[in-house]
C-alpha positions as CSV (number, residue, x, y, z in Angstrom):
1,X,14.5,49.2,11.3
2,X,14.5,46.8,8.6
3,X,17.0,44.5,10.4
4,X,14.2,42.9,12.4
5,X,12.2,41.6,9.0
6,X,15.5,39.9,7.6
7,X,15.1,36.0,7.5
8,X,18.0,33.9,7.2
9,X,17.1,30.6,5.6
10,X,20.2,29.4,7.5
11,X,19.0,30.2,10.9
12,X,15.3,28.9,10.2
13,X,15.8,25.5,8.1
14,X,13.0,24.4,6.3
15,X,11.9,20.8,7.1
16,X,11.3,18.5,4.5
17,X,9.0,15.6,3.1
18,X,11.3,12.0,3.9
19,X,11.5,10.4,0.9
20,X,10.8,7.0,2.8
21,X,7.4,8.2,3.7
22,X,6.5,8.7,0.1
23,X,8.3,6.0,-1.6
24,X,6.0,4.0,1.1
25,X,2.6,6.2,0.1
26,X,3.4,5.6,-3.6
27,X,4.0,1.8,-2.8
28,X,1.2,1.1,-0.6
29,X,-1.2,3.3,-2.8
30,X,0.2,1.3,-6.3
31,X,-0.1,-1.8,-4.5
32,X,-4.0,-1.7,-3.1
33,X,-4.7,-0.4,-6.6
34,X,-3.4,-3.7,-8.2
35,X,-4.9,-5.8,-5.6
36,X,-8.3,-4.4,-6.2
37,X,-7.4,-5.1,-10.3
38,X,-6.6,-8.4,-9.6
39,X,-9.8,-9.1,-7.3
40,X,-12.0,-7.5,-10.5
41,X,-10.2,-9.5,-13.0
42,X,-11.1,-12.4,-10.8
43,X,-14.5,-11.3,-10.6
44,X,-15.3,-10.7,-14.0
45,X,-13.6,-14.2,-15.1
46,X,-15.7,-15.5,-12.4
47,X,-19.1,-13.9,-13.6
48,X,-18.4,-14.2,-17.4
49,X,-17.4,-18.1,-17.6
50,X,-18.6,-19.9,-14.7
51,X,-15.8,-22.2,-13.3
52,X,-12.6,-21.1,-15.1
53,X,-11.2,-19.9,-11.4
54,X,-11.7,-24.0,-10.7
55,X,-9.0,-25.0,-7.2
56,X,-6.4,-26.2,-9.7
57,X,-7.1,-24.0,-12.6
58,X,-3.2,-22.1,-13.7
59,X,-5.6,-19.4,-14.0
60,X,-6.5,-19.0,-10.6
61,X,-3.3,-20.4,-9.3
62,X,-1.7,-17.2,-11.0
63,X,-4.4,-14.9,-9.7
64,X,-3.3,-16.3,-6.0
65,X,0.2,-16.0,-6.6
66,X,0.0,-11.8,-7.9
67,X,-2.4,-10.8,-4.9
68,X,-0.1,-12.6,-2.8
69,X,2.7,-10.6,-4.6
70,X,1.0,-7.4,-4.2
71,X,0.7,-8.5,-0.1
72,X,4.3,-9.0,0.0
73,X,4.7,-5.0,-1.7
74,X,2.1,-3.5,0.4
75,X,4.6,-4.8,3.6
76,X,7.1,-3.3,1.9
77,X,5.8,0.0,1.5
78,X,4.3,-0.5,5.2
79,X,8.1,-0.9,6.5
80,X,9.0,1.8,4.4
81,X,6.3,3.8,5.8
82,X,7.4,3.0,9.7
83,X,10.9,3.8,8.9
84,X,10.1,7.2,7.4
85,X,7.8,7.9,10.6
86,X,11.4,7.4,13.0
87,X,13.6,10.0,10.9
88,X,13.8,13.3,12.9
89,X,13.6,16.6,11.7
90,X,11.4,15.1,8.2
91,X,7.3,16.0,7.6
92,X,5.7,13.1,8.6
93,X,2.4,13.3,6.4
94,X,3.5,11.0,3.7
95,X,4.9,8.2,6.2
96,X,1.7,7.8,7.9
97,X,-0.2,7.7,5.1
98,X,1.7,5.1,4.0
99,X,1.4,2.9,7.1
100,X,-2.3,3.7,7.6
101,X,-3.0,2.5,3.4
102,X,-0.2,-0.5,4.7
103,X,-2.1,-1.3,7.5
104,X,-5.8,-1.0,5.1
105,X,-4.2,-3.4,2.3
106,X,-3.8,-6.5,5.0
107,X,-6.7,-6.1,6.9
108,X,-7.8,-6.3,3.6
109,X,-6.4,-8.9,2.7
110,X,-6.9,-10.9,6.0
111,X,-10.5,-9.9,5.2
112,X,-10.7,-11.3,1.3
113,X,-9.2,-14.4,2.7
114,X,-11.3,-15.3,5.5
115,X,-14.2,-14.4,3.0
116,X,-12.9,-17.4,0.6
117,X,-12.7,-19.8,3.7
118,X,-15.9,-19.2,4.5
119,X,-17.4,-19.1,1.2
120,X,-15.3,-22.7,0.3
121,X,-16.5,-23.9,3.7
């Protein structure tokens, strides 16, 4: 009687998160979160001493150079994140939140550039 209610872990294997998909949620996540610190630091310099973010400032030069940093991470993660999504047998939810933040960071970034252009222009 009590033979039908028996579960054997064994026979019924549990699937689990893939550690790609959340080393790529973590990444992506960390990574838009720096971005949008570097584009408030940015701001604020910008708002508090008019023309210290100057073309040729080392200031803004650096500024460039980490959001371009954070790009190259946030492709990273997004790789990471597409990888994790091809692994059979593995919980997908972290892996495509990963790629869908990914994906958010460079049209973001596309975005905050084009926005520059235009506003240089």
């Amino acid at each position: 009687m009590y033979d039908d209610y028996y579960y054997d872990p064994e026979q019924y294997p549990v699937a689990k998160h893939s550690r790609l998909g959340i080393a790529s949620f973590l990444i992506t996540l960390g990574s838009g979160m720096l971005a949008f610190v570097i584009v408030l630091i940015a701001g604020i310099l910008e708002e508090t001493k008019p023309g210290t973010l100057d073309d040729d400032s080392p200031l803004s030069i650096g500024l460039f150079l980490a959001l371009v940093g954070t790009l190259g991470v946030d492709l990273l993660g997004l790789v990471l994140g597409i990888v994790g999504l091809c692994l059979p047998g593995r919980i997908k939810v972290f892996a495509i939140l990963g790629v869908v933040i990914g994906i958010l960071g460079l049209v973001g970034f596309v975005c905050l550039m084009i926005l520059g252009m235009i506003a240089n222009a």
